[in-house]
KEDRENPA-971374 format. One line per 8 residues: for each residue x negated, y, z of C-alpha. Coordinates in Angstrom, 1 decimal, padded with zeros to 4 digits. Last residue first. Layout:
<atoms>
X,Y,Z | ... .
</atoms>
This chain:
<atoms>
-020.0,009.0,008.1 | -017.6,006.2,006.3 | -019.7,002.9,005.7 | -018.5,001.1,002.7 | -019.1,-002.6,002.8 | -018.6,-004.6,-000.5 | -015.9,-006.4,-001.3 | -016.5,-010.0,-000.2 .
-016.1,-012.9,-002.9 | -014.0,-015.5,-001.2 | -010.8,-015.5,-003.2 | -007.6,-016.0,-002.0 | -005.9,-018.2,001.2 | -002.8,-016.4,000.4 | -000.8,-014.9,002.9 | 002.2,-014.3,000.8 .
002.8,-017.7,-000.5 | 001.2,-019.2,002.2 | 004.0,-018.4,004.8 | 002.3,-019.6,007.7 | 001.9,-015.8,008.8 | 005.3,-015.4,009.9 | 004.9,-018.4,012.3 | 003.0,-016.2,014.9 .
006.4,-014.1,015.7 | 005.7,-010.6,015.9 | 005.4,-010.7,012.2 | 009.8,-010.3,011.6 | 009.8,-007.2,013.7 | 007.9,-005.5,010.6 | 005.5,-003.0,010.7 | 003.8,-003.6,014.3 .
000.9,-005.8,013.3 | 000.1,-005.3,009.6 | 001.3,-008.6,008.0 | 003.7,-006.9,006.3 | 001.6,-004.9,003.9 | 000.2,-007.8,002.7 | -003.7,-007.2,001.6 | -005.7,-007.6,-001.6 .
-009.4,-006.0,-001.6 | -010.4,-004.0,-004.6 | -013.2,-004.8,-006.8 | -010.7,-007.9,-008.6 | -009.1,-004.2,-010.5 | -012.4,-003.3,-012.0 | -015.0,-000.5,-012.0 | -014.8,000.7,-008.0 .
-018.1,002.7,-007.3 | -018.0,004.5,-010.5 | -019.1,007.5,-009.1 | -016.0,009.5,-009.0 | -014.3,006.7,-007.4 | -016.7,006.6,-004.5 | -017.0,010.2,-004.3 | -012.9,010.8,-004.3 .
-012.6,008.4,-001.8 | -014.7,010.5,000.4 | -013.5,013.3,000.2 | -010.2,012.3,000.6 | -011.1,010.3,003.9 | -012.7,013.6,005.8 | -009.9,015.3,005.1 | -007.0,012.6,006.3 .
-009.5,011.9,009.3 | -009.5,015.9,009.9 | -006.1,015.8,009.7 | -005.4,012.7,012.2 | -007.7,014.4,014.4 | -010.8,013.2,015.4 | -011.5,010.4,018.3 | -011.6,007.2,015.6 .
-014.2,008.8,013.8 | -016.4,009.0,017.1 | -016.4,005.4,017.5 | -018.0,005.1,013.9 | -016.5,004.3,010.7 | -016.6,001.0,008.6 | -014.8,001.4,005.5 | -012.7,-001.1,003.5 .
-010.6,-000.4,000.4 | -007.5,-001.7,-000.9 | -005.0,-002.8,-003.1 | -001.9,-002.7,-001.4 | 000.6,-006.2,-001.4 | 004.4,-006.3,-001.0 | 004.7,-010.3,-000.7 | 008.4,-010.1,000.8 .
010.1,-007.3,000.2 | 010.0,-003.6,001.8 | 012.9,-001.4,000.8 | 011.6,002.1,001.3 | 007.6,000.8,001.8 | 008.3,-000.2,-002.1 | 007.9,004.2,-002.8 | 005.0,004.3,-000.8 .
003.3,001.8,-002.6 | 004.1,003.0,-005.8 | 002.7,006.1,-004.4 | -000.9,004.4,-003.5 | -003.1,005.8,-000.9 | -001.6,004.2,002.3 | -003.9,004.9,005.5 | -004.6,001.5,007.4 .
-006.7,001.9,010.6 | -007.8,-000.5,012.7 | -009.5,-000.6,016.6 | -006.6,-000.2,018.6 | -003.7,-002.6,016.5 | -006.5,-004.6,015.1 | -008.3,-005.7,018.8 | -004.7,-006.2,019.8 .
-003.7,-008.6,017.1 | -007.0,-010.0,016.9 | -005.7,-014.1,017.0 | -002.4,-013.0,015.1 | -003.2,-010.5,012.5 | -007.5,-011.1,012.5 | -007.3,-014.7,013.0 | -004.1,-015.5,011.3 .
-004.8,-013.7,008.0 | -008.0,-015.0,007.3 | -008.3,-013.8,003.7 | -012.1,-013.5,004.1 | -012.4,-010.0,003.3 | -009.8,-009.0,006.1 | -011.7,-011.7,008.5 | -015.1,-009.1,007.3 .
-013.1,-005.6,008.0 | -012.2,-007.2,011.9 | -015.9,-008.2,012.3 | -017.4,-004.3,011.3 | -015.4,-003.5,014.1 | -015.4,000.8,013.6 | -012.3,000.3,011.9 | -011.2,001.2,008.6 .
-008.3,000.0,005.7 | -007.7,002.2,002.5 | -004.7,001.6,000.6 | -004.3,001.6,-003.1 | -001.1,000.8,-005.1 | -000.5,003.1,-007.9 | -003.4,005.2,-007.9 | -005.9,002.1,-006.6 .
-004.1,-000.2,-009.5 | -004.4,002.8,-011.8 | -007.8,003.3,-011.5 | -008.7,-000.6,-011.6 | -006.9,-000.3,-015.0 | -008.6,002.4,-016.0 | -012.2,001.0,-015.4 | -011.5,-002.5,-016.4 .
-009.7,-001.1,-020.2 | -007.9,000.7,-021.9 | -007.6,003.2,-024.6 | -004.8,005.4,-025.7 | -006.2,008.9,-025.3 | -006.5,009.8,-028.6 | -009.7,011.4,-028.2 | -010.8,008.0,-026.7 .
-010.3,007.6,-023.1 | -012.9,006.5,-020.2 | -013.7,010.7,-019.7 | -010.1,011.4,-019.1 | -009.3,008.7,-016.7 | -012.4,009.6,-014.3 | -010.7,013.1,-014.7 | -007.2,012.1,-013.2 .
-009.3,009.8,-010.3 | -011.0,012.1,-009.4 | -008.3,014.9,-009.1 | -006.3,012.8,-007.1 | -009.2,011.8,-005.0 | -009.5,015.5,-004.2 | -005.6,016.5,-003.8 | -005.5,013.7,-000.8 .
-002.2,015.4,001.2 | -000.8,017.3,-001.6 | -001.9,015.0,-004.6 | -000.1,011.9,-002.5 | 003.2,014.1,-001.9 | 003.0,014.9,-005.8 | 002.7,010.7,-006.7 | 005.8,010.4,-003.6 .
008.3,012.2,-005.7 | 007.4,010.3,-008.7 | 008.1,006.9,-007.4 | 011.2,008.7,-005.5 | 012.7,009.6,-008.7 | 015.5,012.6,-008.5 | 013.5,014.6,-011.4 | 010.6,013.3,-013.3 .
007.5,014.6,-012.5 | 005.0,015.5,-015.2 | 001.8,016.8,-013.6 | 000.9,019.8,-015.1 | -003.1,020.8,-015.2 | -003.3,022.1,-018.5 | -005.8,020.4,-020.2 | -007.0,017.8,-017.7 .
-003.3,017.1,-016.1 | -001.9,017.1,-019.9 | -004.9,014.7,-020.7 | -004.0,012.1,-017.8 | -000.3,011.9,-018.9 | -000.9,011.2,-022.8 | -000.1,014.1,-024.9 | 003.5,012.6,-027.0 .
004.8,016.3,-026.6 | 008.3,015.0,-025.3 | 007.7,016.5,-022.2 | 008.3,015.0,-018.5 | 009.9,017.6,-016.0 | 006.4,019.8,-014.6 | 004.4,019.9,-011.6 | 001.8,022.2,-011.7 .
-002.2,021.3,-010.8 | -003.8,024.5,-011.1 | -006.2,024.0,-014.1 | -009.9,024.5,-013.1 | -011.9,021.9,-014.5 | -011.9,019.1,-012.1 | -008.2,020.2,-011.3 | -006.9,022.7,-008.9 .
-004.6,023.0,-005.8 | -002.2,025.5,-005.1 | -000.5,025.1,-001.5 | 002.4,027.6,-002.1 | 002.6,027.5,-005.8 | 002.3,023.7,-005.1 | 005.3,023.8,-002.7 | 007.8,025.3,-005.6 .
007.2,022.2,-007.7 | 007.6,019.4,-005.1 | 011.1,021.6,-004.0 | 012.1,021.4,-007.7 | 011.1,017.9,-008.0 | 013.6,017.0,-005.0 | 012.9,013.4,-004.4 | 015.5,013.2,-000.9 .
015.0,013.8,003.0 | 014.3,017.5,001.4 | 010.7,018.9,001.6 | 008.7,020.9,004.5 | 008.7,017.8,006.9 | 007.4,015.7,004.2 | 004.7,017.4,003.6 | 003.0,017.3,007.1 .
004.4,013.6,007.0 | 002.7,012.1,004.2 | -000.3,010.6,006.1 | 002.1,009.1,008.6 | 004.0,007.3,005.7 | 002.2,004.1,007.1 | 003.7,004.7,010.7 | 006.9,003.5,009.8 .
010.1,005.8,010.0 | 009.9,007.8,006.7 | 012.6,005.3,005.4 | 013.7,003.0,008.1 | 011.7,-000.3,007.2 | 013.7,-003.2,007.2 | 013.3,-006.6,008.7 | 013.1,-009.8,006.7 .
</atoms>
């Protein structure tokens, strides 16, 4: 399979204003020093500081609600890449910290469909949009080769795929066969496509952070699975029609449709 340079494909696009002003490395120091610079603040008024781990036993989600530190261990790239993502979509971030708070018991040790389907969009989410509602319905209906191979142009001009997840961010470094997002479809308009990438990026974080917010997305099955490396372009290996054969990664999957989200 063919390797992604780091920070060379197009899906750390929404990380590179902040990348550029950090080291080519996870530097937690550089992380913390940036959000005095950019401060940013929780549901209920913390500033969101990144902090080394603590051995405090307060679960992660309540130290972010109580005191708005993010722990961040040093030299990890999984970590690294969780402060890039508050930076560049600090709403949903903050959404989805206090959506975690109010599913928890006082001990903050409970689970369940809600948190889960929280941290599989935290961890691994990715939103996909185009103004073709079609192209968003053959992503629904797992039909790989018609909308990769048979739409290939129509999904390289007409499709957007903006990487929410830092877990995901992090596998993008060594890409491996099956790497799947969890994600979530909006149809924009025309006129969408035509902004600029930042006002996409702002317009998007508000957004996401309404629909999880609201309860929009209460269990892990209401996201919609996709293969990173089927997305046209990312890998020389998909150029070749064959690649999507491969049923193990581009599975024929269920046939419920996530619901449309319009974006306005």
């Amino acid at each position: 399979m063919s390797p992604l340079s780091p920070y060379a494909a197009r899906l750390f696009d929404p990380l590179r204003r902040w990348l550029e002003q950090l080291p080519a490395h996870p530097d937690s120091a550089a992380v913390a020093e940036l959000a005095w610079r950019f401060p940013m603040h929780t549901e209920n008024g913390r500033q969101v500081r990144f902090v080394p781990p603590q051995a405090d036993g307060l679960a992660y989600e309540c130290r972010i609600w109580e005191s708005g530190e993010v722990e961040t261990r040093p030299d990890n790239w999984h970590d690294f890449f969780n402060a890039l993502v508050w930076f560049r979509f600090p709403k949903t971030k903050i959404a989805v910290s206090a959506r975690h708070v109010r599913a928890m018991t006082p001990a903050g040790e409970a689970r369940g469909p809600v948190r889960d389907a929280l941290t599989h969009f935290d961890e691994c989410g990715i939103v996909v949009l185009s103004a073709r509602p079609e192209l968003l319905d053959l992503l629904r209906q797992f039909a790989w080769k018609k909308l990769f191979v048979e739409q290939r142009a129509a999904v390289q001009q007409d499709m957007r795929f903006v990487i929410f997840g830092h877990a995901t961010y992090e596998q993008l470094l060594a890409p491996y066969r099956g790497l799947t997002a969890k994600a979530v479809l909006y149809e924009i308009s025309e006129d969408w496509l035509r902004w600029s990438e930042e006002e996409q990026l702002v317009e998007l974080d508000a957004r996401l952070a309404a629909d999880l917010a609201s309860g929009r997305y209460a269990r892990p099955g209401d996201f919609q699975p996709l293969p990173l490396l089927g997305i046209p372009g990312l890998i020389a290996d998909n150029e070749d029609p064959a690649y999507y054969d491969d049923v193990w990664q581009f599975r024929p999957g269920r046939k419920s449709a996530v619901a449309r989200a319009p974006l306005a």
